[in-house]
C-alpha positions in Angstrom: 0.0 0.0 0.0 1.3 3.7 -0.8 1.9 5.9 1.9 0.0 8.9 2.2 0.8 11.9 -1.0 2.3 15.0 0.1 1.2 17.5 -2.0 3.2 20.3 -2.9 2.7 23.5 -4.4 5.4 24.5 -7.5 6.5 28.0 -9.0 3.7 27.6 -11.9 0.5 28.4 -10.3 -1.3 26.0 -13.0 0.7 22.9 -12.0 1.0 21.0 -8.7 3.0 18.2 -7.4 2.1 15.0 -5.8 4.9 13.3 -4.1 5.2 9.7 -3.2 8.1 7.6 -1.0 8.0 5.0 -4.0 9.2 4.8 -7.3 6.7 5.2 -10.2 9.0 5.2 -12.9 12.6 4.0 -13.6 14.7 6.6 -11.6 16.1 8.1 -14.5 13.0 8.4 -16.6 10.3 11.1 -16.8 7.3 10.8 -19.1 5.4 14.0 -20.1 1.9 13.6 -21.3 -0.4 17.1 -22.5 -3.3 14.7 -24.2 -5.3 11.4 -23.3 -4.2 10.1 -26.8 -0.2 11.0 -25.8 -1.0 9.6 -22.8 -1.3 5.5 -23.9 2.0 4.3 -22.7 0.5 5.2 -18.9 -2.9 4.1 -17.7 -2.4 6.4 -14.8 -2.4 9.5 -16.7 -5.2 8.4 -19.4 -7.3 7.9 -16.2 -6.3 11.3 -14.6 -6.7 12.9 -18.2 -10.5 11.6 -18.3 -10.7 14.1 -15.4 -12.3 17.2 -18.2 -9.8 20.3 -15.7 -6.3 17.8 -16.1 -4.5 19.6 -19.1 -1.3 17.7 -18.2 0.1 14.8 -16.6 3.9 14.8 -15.9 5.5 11.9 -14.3 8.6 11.9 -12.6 10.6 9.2 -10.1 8.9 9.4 -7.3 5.9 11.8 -7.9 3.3 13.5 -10.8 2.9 16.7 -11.2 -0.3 17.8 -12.7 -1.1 21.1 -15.0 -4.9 22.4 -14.9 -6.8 24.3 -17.1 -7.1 27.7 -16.2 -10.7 27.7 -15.8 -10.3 25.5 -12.4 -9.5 26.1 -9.4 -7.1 24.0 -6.8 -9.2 23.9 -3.9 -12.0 22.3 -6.0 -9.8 19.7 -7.6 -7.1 18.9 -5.8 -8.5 16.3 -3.5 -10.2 14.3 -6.6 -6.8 14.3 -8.0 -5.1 13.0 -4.7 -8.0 10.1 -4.2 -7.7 9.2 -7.9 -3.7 9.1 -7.6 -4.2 7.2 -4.3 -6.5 4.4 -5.6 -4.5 4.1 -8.5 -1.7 3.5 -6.7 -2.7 1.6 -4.3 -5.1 -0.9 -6.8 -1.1 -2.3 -7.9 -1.7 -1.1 -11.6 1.0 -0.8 -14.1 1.7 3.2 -13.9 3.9 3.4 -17.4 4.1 0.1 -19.4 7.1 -1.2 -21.7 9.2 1.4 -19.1 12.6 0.8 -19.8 16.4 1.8 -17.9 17.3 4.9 -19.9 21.0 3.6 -20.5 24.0 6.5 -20.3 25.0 7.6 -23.5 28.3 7.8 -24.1 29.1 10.6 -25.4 31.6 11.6 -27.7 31.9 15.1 -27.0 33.5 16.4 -23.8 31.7 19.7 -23.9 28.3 17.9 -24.1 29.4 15.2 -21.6 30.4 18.3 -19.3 26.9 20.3 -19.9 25.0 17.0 -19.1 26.7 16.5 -16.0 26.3 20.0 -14.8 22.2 19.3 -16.1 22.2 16.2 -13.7 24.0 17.2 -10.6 23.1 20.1 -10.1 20.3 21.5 -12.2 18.0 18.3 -12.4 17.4 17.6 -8.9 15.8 21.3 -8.0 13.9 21.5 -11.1 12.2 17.7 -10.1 12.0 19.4 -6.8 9.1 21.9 -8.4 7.5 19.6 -10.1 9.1 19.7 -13.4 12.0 18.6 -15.5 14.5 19.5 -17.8 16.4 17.8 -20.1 19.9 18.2 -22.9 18.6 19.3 -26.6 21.6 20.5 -28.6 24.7 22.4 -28.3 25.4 24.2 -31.4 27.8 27.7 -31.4 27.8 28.4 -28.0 24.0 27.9 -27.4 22.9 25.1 -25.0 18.8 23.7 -26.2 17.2 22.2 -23.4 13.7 21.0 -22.8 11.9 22.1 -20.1 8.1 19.9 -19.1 5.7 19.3 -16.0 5.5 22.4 -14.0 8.7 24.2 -15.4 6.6 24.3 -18.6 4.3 27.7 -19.3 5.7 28.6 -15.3 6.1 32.2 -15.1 9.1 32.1 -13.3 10.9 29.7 -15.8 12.5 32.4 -17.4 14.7 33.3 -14.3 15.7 30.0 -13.6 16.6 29.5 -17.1 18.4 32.6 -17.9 19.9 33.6 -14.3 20.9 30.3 -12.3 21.3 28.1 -15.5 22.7 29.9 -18.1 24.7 31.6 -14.8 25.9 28.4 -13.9 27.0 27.1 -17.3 28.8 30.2 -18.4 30.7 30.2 -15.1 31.5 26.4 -15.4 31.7 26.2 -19.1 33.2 29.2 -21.0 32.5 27.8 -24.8 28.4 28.4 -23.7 27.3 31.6 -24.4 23.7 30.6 -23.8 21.1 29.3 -22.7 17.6 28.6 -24.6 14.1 26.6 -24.2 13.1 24.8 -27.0 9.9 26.6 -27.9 10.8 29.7 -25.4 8.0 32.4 -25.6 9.5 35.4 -24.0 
């Protein structure tokens, strides 16, 4: 049986994070889902996304973080959401099927090898920490891609963690990046 959820709220007022003290998904893997149709590789999120206020479903090791359409609003929802996670859960279903160990690539490039390893130590864990997740793209003349999902993406305050502890942190530990972009960036 899962313990009880811990809720938690994240920088993106649309999104919200539901924490377990078990794994849901291969540590390693996340799984980002904005349609029921996207959504087939997870039972758990086609059942959330039947909910008609889920607008995405973002799953992460050890917890999901939900986006809702603006029209709702948290104190009506979030204890469906929590019940529905909890049975879920707790019925022993499959949460993502054909989940596989992402394997570490081996990178040829030492500058890519170095950007991904600033991405995982230090970046990675307080982005999962809000509810989202952010993952390598490209790096191409100086300009690191990433991809950011779950709560990070559409959060107001994205911006300044991109551009002023990221990009910071990666010009300071890497001097051939110059920047630092989000695939798909609206600013």
């Amino acid at each position: 049986m899962f313990p009880h959820i811990h809720i938690e709220q994240t920088p993106n007022p649309e999104a919200m994070k539901f924490s377990v003290s078990e794994n849901l998904v291969y540590s390693g893997n996340t799984y980002f889902f904005e349609t029921i149709e996207s959504a087939t590789k997870s039972p758990l999120a086609v059942e959330l996304f039947k909910l008609n206020f889920v607008n995405s479903v973002f799953l992460g090791n050890n917890f999901i973080t939900i986006g809702k359409k603006q029209n709702f609003q948290w104190d009506d929802i979030i204890l469906i959401l929590e019940k529905i996670i909890a049975d879920y859960l707790n019925s022993g279903k499959t949460v993502i099927e054909d989940a596989t160990v992402q394997e570490p690539e081996n990178e040829a490039d030492p500058l890519i090898s170095k950007i991904k390893m600033l991405l995982n130590d230090y970046v990675r864990p307080a982005v999962e920490r809000d509810g989202g997740a952010i993952s390598f793209k490209t790096f191409e003349n100086g300009k690191v891609t990433l991809i950011l999902r779950g709560a990070c993406s559409g959060c107001p305050s994205s911006i300044v963690t991109l551009k002023a502890g990221i990009e910071g942190l990666m010009t300071r530990m890497i001097p051939e990046v110059k920047e630092v972009v989000a695939e798909n960036w609206v600013e």
